[in-house]
BAPA-237784 format. One record per atom (N, C-alpha, C): residue number from 1; y, z, x; atom name. Coordinates in pm, 1 decimal, decimal comma, always signed. Example, Ala and Ser with C-alpha at 12.3 -4.5 7.8 and 13.67 -1.06 7.14 Angstrom:
// residues 2
<pt 1 <-569,0 +780,0 +1319,0> N>
<pt 1 <-450,0 +780,0 +1230,0> CA>
<pt 1 <-330,0 +780,0 +1320,0> C>
<pt 2 <-225,0 +708,0 +1285,0> N>
<pt 2 <-106,0 +714,0 +1367,0> CA>
<pt 2 <+3,0 +787,0 +1290,0> C>
***
This chain:
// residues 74
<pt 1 <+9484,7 +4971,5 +8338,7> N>
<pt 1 <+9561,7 +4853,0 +8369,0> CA>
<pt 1 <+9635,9 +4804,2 +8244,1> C>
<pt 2 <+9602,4 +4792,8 +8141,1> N>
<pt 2 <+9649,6 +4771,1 +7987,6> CA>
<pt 2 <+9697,8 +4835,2 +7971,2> C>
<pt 3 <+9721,8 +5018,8 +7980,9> N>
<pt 3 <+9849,3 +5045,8 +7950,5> CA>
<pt 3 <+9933,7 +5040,8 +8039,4> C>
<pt 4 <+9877,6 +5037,5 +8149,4> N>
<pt 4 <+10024,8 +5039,7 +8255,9> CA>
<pt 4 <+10132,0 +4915,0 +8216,2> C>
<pt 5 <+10128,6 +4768,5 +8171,4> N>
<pt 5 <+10102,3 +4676,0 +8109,0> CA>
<pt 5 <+10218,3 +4656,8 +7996,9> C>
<pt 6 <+10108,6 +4772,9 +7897,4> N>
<pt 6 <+10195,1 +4753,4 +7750,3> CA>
<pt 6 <+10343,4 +4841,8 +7783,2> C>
<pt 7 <+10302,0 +4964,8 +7912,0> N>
<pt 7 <+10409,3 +5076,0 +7962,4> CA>
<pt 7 <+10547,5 +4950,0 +8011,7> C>
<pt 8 <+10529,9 +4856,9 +8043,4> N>
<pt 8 <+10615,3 +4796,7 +8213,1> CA>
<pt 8 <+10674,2 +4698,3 +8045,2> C>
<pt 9 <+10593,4 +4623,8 +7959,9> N>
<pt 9 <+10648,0 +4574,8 +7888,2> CA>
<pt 9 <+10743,4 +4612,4 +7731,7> C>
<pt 10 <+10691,8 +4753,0 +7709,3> N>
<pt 10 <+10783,0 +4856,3 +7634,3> CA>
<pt 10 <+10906,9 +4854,7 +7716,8> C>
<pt 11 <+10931,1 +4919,0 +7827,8> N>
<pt 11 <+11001,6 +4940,2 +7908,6> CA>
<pt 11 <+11115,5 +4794,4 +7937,3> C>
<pt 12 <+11049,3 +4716,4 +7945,4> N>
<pt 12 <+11161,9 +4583,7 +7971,7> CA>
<pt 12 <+11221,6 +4595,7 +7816,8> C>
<pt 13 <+11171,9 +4572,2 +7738,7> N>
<pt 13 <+11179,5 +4549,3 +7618,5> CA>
<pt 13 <+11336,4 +4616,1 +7597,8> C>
<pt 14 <+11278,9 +4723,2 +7587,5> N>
<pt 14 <+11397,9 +4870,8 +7595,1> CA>
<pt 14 <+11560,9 +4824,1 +7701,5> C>
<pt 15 <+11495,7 +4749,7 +7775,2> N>
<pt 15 <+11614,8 +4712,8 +7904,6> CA>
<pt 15 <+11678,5 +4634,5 +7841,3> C>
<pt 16 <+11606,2 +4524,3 +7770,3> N>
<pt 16 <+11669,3 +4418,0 +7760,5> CA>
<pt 16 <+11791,2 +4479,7 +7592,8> C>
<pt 17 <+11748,4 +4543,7 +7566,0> N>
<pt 17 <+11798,4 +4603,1 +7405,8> CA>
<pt 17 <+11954,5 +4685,4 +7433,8> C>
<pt 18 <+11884,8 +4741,7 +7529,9> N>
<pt 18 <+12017,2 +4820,7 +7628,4> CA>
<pt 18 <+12137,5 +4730,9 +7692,3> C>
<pt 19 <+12090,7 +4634,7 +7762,3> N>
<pt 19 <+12207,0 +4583,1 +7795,2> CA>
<pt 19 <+12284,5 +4459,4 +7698,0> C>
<pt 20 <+12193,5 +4446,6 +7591,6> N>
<pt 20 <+12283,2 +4372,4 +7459,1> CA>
<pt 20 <+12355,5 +4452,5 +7390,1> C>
<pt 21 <+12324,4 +4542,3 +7344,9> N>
<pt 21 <+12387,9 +4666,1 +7251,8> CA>
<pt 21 <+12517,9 +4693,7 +7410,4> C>
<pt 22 <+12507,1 +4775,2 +7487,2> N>
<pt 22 <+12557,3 +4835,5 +7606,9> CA>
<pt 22 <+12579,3 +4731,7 +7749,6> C>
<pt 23 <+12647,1 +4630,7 +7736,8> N>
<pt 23 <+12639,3 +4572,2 +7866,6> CA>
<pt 23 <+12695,2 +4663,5 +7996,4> C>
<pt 24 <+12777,9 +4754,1 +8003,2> N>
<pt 24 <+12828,8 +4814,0 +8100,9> CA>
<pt 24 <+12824,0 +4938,4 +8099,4> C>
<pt 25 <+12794,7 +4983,8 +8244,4> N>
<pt 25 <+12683,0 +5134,7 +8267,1> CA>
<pt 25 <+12876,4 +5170,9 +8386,9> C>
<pt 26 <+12859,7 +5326,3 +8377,8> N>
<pt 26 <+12918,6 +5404,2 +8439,5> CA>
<pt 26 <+12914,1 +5325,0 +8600,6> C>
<pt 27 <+13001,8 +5325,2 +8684,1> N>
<pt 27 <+13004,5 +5280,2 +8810,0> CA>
<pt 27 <+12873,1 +5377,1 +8900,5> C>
<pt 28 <+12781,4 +5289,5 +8986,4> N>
<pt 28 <+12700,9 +5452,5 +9026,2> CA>
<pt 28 <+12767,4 +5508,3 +9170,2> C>
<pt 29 <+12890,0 +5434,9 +9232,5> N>
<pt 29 <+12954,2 +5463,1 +9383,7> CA>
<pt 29 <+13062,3 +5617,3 +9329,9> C>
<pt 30 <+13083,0 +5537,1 +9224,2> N>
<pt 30 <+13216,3 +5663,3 +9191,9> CA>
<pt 30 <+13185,0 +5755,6 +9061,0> C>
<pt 31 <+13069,4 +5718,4 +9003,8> N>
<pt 31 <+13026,3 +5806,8 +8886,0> CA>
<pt 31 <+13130,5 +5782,3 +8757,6> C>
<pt 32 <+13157,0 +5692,7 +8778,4> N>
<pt 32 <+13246,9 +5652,5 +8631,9> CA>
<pt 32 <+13399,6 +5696,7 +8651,6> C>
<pt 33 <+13419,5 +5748,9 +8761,1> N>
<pt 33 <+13571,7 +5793,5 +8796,3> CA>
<pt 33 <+13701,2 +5702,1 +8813,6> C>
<pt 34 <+13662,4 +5643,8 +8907,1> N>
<pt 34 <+13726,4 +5515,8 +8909,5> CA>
<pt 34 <+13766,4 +5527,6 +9052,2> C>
<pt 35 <+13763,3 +5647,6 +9131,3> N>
<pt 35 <+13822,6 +5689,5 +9239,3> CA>
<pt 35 <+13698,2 +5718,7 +9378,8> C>
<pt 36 <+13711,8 +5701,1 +9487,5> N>
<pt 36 <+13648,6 +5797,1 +9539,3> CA>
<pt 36 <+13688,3 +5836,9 +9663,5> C>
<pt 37 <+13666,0 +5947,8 +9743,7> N>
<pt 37 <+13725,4 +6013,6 +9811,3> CA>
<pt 37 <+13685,2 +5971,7 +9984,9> C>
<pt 38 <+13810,1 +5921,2 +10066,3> N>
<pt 38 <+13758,6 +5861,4 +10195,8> CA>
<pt 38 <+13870,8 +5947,3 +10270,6> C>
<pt 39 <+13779,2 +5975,2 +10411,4> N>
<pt 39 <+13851,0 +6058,7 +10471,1> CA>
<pt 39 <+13959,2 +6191,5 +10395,1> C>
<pt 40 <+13905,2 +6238,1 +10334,4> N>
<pt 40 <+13944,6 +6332,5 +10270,2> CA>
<pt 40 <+14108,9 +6324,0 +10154,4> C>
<pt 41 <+14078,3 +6184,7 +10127,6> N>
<pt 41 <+14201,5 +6145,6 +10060,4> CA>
<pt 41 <+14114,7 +6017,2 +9915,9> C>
<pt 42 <+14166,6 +6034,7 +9786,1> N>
<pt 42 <+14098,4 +5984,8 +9691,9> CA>
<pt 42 <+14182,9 +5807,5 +9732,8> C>
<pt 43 <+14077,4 +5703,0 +9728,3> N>
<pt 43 <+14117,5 +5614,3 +9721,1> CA>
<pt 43 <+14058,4 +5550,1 +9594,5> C>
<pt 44 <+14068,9 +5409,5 +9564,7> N>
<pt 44 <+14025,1 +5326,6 +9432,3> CA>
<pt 44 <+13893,6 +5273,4 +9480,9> C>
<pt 45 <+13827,5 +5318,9 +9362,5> N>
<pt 45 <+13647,6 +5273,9 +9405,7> CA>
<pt 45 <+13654,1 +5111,3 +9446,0> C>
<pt 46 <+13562,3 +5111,8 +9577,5> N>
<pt 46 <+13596,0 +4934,7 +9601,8> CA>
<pt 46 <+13487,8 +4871,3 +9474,5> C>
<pt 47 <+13405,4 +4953,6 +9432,2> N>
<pt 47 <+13315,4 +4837,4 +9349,8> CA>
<pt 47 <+13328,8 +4832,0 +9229,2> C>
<pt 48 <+13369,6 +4933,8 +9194,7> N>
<pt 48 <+13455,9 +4890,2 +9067,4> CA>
<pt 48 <+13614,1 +4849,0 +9059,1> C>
<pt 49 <+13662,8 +4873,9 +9146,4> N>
<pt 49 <+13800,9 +4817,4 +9158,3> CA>
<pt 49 <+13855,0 +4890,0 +9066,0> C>
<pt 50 <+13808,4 +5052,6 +9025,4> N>
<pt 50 <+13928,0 +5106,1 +8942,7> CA>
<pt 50 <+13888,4 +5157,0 +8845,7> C>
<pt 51 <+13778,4 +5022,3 +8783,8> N>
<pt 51 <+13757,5 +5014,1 +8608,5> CA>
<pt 51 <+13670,4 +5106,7 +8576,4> C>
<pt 52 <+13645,7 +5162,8 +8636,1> N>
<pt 52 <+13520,6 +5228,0 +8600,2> CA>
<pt 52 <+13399,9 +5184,4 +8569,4> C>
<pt 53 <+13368,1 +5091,2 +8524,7> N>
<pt 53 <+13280,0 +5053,2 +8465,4> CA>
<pt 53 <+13221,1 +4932,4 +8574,6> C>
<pt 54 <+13059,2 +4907,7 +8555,4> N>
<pt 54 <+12950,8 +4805,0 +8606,7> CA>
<pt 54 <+12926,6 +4703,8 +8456,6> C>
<pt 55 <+12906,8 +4576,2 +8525,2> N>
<pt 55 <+12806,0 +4522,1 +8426,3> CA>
<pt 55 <+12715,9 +4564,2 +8476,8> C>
<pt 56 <+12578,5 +4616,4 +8361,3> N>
<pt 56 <+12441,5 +4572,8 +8421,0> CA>
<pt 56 <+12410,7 +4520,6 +8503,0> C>
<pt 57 <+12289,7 +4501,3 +8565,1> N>
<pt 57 <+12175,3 +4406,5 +8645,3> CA>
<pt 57 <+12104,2 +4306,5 +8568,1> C>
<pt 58 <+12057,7 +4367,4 +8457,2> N>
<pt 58 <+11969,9 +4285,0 +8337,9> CA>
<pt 58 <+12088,7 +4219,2 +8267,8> C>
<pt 59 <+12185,9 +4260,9 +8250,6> N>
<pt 59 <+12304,8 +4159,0 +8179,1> CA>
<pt 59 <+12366,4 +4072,5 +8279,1> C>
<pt 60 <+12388,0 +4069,7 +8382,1> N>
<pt 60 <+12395,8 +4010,7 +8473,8> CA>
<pt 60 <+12339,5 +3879,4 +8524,0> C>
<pt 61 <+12184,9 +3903,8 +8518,4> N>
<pt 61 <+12074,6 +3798,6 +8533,5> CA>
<pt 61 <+12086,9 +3720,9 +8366,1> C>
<pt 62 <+12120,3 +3764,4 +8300,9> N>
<pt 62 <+12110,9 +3674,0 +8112,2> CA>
<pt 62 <+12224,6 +3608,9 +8138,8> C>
<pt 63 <+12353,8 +3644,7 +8223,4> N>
<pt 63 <+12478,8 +3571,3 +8228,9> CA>
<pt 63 <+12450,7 +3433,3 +8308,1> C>
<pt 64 <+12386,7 +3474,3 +8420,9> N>
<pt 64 <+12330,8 +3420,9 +8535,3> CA>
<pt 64 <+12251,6 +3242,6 +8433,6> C>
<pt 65 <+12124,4 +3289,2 +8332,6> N>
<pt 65 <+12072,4 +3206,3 +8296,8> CA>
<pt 65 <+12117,8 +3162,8 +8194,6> C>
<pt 66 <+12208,9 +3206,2 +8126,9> N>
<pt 66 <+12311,8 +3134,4 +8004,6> CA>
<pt 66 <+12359,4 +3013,3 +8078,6> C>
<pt 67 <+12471,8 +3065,0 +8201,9> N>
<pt 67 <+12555,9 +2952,4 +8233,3> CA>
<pt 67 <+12444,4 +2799,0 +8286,9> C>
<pt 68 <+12310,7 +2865,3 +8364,2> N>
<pt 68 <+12238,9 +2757,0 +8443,9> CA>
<pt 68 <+12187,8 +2664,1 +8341,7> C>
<pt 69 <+12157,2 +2730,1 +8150,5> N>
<pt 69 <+12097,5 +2660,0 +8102,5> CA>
<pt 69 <+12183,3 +2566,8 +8003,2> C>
<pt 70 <+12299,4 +2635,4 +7984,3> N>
<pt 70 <+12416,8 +2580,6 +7986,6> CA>
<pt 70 <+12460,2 +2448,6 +8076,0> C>
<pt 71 <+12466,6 +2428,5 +8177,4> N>
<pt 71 <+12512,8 +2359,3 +8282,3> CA>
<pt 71 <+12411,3 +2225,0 +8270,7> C>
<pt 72 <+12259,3 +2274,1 +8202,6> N>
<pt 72 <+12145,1 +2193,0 +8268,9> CA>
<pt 72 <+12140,9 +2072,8 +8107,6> C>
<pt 73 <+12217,2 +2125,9 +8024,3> N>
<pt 73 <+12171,9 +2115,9 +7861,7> CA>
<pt 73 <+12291,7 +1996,0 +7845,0> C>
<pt 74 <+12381,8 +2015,2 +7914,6> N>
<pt 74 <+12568,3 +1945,1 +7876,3> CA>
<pt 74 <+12478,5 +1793,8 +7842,6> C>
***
């Protein structure tokens, strides 16, 4: 149980390091292309809208609690 533990909290640790250094990960619908292919014709990835690129999930949720603690602090 303790290492599973110190495992889950290494592991966040690591997440959280990742998305400060790296906030934005490859798109995972279009694989970083920007494109993807519907009905046999390439259209513009709807979830990235193009850019290729995602924010994070974990950078996402820190944006999320910046602005709330922000908002709560004024």
């Amino acid at each position: 149980m303790l290492i599973a533990m110190a495992a889950l909290i290494l592991w966040a640790g690591g997440y959280a390091v990742l998305c400060a250094v790296k906030p934005f990960a490859p798109c995972r619908r279009c694989s970083g292309l920007g494109a993807v292919e519907r009905f046999g014709k390439p259209k513009m990835c709807p979830r990235c809208r193009g850019r290729k690129l995602r924010l994070r999930v974990g950078r996402r949720a820190h944006n999320a609690w910046r602005r709330t603690h922000q908002a709560g602090t004024r």
